[in-house]
CHARMM internal coordinates of N, CA and C (Angstrom, degrees):
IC EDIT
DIST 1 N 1 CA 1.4629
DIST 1 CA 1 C 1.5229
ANGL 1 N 1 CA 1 C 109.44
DIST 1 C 2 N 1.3901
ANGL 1 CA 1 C 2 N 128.44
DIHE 1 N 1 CA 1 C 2 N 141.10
DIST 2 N 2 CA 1.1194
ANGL 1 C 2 N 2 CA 141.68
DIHE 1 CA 1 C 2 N 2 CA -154.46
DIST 2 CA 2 C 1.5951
ANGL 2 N 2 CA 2 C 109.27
DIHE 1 C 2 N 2 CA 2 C -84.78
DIST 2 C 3 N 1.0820
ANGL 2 CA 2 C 3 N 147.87
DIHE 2 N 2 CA 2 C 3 N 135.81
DIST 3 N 3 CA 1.5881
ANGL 2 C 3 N 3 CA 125.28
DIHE 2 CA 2 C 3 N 3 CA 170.39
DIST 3 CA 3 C 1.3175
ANGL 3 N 3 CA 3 C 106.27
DIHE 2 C 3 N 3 CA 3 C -86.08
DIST 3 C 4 N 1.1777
ANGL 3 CA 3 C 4 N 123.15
DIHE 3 N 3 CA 3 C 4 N 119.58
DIST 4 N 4 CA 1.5137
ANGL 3 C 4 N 4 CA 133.05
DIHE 3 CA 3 C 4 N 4 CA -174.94
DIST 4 CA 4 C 2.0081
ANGL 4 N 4 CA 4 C 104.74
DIHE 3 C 4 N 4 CA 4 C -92.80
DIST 4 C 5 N 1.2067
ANGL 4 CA 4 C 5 N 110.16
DIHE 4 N 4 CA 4 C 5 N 120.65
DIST 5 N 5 CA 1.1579
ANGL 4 C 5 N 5 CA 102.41
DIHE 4 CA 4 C 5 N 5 CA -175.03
DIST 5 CA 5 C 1.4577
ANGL 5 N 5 CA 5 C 110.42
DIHE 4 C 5 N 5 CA 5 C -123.67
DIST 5 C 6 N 1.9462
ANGL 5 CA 5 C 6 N 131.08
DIHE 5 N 5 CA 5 C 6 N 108.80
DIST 6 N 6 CA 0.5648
ANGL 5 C 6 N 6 CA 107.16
DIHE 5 CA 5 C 6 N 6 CA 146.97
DIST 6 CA 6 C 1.4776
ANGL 6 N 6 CA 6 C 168.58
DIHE 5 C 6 N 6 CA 6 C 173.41
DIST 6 C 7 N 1.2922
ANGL 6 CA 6 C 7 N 162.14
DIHE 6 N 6 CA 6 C 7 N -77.72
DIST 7 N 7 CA 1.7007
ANGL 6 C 7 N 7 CA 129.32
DIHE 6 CA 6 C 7 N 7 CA 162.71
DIST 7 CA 7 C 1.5511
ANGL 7 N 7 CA 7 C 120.79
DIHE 6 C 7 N 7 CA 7 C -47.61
DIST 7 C 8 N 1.3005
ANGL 7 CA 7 C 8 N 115.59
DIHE 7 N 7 CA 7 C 8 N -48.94
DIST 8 N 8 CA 1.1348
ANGL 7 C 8 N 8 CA 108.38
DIHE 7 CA 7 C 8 N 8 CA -143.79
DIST 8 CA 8 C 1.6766
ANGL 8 N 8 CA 8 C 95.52
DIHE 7 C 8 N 8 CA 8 C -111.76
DIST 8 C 9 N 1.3766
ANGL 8 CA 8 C 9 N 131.00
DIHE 8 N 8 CA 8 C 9 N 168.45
DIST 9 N 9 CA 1.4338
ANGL 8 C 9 N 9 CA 126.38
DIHE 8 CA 8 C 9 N 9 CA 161.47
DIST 9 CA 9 C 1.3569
ANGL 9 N 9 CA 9 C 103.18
DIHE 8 C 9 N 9 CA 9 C -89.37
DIST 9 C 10 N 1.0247
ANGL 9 CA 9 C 10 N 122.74
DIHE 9 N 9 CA 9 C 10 N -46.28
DIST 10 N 10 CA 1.9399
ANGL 9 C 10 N 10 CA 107.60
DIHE 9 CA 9 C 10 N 10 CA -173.80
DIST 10 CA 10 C 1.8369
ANGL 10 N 10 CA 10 C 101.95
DIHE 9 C 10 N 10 CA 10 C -51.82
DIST 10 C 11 N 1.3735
ANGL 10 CA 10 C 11 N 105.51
DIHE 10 N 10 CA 10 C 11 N -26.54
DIST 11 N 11 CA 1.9941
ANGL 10 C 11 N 11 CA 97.20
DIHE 10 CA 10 C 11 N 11 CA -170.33
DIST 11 CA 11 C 1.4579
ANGL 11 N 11 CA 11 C 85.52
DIHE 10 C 11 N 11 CA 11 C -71.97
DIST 11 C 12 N 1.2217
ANGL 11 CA 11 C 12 N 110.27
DIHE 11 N 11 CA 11 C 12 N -42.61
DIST 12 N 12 CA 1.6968
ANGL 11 C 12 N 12 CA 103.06
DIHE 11 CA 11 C 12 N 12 CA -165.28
DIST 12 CA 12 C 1.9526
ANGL 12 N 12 CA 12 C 123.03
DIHE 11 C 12 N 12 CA 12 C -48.86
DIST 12 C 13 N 1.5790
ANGL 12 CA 12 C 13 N 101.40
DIHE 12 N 12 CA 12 C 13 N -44.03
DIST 13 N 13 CA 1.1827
ANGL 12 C 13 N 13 CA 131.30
DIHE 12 CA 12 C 13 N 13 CA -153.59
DIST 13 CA 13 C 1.5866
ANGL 13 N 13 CA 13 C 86.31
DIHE 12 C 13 N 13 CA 13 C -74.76
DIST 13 C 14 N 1.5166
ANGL 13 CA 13 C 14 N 118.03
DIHE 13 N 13 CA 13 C 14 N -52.59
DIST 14 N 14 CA 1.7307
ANGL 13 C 14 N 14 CA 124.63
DIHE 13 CA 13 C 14 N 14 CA -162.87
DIST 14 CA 14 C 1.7123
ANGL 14 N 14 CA 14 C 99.87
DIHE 13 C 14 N 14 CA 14 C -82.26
DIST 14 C 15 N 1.3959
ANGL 14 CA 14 C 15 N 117.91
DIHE 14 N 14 CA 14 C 15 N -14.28
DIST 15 N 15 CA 1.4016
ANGL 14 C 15 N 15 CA 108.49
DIHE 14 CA 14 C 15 N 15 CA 170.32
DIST 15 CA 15 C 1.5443
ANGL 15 N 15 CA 15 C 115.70
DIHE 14 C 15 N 15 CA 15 C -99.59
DIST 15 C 16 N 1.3849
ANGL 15 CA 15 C 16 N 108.51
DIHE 15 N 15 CA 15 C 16 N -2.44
DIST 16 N 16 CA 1.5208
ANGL 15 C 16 N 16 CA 98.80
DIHE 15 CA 15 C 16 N 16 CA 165.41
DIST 16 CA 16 C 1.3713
ANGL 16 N 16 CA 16 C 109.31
DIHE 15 C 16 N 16 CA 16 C -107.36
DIST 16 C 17 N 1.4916
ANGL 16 CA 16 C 17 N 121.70
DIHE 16 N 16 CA 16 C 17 N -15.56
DIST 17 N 17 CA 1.3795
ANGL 16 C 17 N 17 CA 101.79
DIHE 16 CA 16 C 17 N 17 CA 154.85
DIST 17 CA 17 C 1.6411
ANGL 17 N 17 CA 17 C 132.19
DIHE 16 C 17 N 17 CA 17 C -95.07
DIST 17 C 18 N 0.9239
ANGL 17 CA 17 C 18 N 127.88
DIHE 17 N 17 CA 17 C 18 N 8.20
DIST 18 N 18 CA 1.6905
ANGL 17 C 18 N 18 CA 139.31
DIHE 17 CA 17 C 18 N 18 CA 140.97
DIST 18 CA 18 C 2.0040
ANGL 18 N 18 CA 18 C 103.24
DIHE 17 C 18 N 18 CA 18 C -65.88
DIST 18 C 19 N 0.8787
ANGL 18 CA 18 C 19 N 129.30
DIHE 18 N 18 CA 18 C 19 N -66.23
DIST 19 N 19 CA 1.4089
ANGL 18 C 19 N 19 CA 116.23
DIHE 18 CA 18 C 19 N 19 CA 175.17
DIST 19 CA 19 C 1.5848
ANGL 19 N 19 CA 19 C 125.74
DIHE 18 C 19 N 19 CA 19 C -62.42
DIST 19 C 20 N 1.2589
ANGL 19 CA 19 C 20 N 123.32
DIHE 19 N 19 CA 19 C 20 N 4.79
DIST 20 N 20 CA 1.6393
ANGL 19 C 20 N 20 CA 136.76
DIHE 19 CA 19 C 20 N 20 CA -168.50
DIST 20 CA 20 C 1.9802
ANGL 20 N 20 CA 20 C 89.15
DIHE 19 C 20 N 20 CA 20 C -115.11
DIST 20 C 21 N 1.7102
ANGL 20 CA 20 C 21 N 92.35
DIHE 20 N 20 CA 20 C 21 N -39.17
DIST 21 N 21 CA 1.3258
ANGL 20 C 21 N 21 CA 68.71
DIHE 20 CA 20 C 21 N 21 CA -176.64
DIST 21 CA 21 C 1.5683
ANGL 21 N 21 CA 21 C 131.12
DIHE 20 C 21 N 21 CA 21 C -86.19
DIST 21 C 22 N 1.6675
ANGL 21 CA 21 C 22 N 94.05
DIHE 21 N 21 CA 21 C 22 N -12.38
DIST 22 N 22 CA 1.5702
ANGL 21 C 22 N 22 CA 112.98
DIHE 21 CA 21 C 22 N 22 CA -165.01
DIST 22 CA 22 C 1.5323
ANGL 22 N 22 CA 22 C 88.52
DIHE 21 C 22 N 22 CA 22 C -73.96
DIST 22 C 23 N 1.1287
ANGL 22 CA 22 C 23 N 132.95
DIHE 22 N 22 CA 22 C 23 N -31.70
DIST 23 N 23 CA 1.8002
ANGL 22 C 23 N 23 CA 134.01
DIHE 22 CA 22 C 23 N 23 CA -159.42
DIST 23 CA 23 C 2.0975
ANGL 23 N 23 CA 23 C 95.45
DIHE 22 C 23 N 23 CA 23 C -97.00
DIST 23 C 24 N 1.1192
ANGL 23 CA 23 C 24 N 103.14
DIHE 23 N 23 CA 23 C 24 N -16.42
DIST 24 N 24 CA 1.6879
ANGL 23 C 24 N 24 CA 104.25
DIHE 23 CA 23 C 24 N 24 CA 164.65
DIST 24 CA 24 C 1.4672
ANGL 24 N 24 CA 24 C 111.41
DIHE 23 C 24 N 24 CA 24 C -65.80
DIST 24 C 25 N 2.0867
ANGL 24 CA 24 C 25 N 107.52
DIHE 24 N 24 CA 24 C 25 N -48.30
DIST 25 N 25 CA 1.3423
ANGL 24 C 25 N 25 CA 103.62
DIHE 24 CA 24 C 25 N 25 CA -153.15
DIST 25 CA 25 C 1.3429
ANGL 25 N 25 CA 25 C 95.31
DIHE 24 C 25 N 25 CA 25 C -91.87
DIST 25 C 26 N 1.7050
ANGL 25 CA 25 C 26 N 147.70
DIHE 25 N 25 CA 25 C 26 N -6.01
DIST 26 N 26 CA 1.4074
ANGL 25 C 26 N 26 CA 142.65
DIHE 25 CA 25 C 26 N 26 CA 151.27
DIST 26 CA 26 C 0.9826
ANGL 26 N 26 CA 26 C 123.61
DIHE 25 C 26 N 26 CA 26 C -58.44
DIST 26 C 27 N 1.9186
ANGL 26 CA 26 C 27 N 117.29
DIHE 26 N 26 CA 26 C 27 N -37.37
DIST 27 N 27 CA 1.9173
ANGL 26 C 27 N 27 CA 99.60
DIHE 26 CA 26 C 27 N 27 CA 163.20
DIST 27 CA 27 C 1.1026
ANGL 27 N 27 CA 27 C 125.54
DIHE 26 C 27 N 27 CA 27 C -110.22
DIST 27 C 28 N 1.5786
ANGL 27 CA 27 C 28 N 121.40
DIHE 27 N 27 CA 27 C 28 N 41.69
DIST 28 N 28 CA 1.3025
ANGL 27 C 28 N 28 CA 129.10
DIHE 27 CA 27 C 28 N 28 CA 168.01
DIST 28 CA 28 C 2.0275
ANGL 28 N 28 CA 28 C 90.85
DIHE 27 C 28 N 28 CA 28 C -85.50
DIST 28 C 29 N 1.3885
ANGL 28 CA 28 C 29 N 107.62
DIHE 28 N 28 CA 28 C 29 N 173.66
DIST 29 N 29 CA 1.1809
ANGL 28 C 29 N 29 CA 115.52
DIHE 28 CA 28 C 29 N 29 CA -165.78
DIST 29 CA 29 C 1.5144
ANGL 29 N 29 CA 29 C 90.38
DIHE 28 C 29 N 29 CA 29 C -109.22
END
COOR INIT
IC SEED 1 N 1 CA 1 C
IC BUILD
């Protein structure tokens, strides 16, 4: 996995919670 780095913390914060959530809604049944 790539380390994605970047400017800002709010981009940071909304791209790890869009990817926490996208990997929630693949192992929900």
């Amino acid at each position: 996995m790539k380390l994605i780095i970047l400017e800002h913390y709010s981009q940071a914060s909304e791209w790890a919670a869009k990817y926490i959530r996208n990997r929630i809604i693949q192992f929900n049944p």
